[in-house]
Z-matrix of the N, CA and C atoms (Angstrom, degrees):
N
C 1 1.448
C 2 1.526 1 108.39
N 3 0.978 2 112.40 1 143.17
C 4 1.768 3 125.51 2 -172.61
C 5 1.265 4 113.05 3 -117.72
N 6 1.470 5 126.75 4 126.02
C 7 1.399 6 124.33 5 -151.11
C 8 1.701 7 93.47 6 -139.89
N 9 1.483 8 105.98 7 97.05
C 10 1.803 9 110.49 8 176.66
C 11 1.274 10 114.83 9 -73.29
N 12 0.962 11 111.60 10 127.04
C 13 2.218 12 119.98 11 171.54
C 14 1.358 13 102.27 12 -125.22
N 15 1.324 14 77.66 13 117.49
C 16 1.474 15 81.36 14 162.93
C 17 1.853 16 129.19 15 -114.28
N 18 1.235 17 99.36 16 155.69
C 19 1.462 18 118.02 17 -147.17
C 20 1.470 19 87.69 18 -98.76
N 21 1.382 20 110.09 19 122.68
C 22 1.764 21 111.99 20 161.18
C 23 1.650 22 102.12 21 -83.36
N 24 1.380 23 111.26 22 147.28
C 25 1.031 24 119.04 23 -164.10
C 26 1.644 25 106.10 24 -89.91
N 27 1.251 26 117.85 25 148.35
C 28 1.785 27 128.89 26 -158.66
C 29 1.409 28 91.49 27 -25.44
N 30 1.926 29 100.43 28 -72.39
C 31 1.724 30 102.73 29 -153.25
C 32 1.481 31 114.17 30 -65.78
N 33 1.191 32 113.72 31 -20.49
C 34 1.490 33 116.53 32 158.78
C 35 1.371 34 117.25 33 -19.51
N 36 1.165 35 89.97 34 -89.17
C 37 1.753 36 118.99 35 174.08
C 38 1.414 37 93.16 36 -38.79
N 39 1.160 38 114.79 37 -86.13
C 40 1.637 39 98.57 38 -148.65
C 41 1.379 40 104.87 39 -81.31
N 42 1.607 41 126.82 40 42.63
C 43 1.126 42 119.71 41 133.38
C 44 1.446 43 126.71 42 -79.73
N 45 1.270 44 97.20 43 -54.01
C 46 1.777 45 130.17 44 179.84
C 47 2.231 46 90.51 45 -57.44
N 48 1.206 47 120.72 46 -54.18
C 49 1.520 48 103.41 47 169.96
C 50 1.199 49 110.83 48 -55.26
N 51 1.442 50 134.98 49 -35.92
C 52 1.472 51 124.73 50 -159.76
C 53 1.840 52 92.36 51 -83.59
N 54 0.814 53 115.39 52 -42.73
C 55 1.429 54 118.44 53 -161.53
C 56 1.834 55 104.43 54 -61.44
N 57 1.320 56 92.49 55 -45.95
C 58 1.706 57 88.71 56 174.20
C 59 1.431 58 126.71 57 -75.21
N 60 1.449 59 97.58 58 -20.55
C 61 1.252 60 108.93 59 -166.47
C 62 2.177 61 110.45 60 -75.69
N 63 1.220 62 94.68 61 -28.46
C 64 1.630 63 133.83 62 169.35
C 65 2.266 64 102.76 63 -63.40
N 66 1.701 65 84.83 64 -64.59
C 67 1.416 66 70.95 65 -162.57
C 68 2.093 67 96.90 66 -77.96
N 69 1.174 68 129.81 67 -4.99
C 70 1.648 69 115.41 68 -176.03
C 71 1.585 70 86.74 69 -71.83
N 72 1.412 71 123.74 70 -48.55
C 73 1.070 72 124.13 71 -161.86
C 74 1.843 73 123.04 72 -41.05
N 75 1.137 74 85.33 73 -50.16
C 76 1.676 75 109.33 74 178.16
C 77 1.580 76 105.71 75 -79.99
N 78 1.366 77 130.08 76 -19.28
C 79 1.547 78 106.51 77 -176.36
C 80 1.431 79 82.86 78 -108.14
N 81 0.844 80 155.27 79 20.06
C 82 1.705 81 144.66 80 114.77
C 83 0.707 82 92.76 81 -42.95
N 84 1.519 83 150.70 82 -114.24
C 85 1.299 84 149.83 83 -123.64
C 86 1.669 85 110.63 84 -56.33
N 87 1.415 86 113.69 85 -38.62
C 88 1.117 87 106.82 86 -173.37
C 89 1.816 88 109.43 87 -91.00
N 90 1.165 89 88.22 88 20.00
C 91 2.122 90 84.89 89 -175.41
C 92 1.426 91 84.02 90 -110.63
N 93 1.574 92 138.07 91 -35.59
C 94 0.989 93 127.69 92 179.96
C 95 1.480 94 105.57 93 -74.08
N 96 1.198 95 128.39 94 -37.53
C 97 1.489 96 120.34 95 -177.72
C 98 1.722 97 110.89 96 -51.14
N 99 1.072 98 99.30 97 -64.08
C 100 1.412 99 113.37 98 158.48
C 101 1.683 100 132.05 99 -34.92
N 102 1.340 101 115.33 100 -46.29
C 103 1.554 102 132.74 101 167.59
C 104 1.774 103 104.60 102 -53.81
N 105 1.615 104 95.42 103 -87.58
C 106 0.933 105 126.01 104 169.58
C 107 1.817 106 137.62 105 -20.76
N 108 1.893 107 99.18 106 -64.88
C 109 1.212 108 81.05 107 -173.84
C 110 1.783 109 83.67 108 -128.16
N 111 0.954 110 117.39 109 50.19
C 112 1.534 111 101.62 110 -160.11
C 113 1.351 112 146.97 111 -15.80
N 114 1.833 113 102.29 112 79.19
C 115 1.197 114 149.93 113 -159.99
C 116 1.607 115 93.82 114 -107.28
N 117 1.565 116 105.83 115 132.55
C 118 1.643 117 96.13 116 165.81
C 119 1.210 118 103.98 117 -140.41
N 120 1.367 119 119.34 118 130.50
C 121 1.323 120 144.03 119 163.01
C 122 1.709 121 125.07 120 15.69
N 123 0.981 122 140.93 121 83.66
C 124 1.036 123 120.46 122 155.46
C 125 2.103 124 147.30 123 10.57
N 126 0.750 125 106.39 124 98.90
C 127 1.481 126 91.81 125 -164.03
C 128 1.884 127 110.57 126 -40.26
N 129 1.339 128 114.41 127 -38.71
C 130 1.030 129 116.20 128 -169.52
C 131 1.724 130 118.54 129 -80.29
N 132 1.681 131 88.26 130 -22.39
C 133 1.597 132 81.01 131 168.41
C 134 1.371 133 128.17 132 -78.19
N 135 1.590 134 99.59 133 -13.60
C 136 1.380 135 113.32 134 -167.64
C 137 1.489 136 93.69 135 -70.08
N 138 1.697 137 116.61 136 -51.01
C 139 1.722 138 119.09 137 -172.71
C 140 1.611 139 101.15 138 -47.99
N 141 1.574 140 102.69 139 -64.32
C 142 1.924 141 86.36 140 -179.47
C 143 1.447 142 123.70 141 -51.41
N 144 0.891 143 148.47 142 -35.55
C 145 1.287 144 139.97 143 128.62
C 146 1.466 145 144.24 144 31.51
N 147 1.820 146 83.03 145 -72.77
C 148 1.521 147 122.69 146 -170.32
C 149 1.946 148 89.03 147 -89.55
N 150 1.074 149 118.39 148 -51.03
C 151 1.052 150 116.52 149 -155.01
C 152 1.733 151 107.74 150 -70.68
N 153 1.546 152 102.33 151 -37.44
C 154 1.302 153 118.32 152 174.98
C 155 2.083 154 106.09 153 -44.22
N 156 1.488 155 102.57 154 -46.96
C 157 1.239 156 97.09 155 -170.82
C 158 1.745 157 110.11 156 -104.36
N 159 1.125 158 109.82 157 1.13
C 160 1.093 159 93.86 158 157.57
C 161 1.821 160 121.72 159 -80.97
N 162 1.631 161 110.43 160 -10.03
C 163 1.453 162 105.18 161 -177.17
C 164 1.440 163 90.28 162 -88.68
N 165 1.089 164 125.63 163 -26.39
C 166 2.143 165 112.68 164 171.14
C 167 0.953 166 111.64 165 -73.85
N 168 1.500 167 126.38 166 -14.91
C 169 2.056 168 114.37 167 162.41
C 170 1.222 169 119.61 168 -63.98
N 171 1.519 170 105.73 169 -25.20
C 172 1.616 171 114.83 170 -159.25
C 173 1.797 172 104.26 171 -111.53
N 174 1.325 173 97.76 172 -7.88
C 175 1.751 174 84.15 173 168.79
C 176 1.962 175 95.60 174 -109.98
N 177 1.410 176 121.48 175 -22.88
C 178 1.513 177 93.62 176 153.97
C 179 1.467 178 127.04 177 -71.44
N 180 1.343 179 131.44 178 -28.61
C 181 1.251 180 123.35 179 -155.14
C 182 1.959 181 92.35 180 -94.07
N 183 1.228 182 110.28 181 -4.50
C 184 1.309 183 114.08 182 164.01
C 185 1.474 184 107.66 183 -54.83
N 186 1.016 185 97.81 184 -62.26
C 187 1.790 186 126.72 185 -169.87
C 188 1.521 187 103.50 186 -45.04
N 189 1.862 188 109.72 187 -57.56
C 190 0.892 189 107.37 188 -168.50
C 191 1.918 190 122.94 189 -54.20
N 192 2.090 191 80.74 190 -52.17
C 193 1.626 192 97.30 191 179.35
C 194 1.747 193 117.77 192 -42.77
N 195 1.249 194 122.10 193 -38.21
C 196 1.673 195 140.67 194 -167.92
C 197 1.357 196 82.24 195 -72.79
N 198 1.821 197 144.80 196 -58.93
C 199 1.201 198 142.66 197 165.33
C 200 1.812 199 117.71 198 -26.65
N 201 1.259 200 102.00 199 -74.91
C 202 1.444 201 99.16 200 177.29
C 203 1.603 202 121.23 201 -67.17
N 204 1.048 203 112.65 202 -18.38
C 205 1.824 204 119.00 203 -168.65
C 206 1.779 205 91.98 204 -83.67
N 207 1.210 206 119.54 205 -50.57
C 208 1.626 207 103.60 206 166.94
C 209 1.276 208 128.96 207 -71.98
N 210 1.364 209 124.54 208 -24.67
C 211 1.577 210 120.75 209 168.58
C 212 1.754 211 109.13 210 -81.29
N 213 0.736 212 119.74 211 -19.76
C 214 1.188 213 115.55 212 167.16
C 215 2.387 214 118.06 213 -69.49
N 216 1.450 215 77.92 214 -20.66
C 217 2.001 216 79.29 215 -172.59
C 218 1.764 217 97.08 216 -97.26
C-alpha cells in the first residue's frame, strides 16, 4: 500500500506560521481590550483582521487545491 504526504513547501509554512502568529497576536490584544477596559475594536481593525485571514484561507486552500489537482492525475 502506498501512502502520499504531502510536504508544504518551507516558505509555505512559514508564511502560514507568520500569518497566525500575527493574527493570535492581535486577537490578544483585542480580547484584552475588550476584558480589560471594555473597549471594542475598531471597525477597521476588525476588516484587517478579516482580511489577514482571509489571505491564510487562500494560501492554505492553495496548498490544499495543488493537493487534490495532483492526486487526482
Amino acid at each position: 500500500m502506498f501512502v502520499k504526504v504531502y510536504i508544504m513547501s518551507q516558505t509555505k509554512k512559514e508564511q502560514v506560521i507568520s500569518h497566525i502568529r500575527y493574527l493570535r497576536q492581535e486577537l490578544k490584544e483585542l480580547h484584552l481590550g475588550i476584558k480589560e477596559d471594555d473597549l471594542f475594536p475598531e471597525p477597521g481593525e476588525l476588516r484587517g483582521l478579516m482580511a489577514q485571514l482571509e489571505a491564510l484561507l487562500e494560501l492554505t486552500e492553495g496548498n490544499t487545491k495543488m493537493q487534490s489537482n495532483s492526486e487526482a492525475a
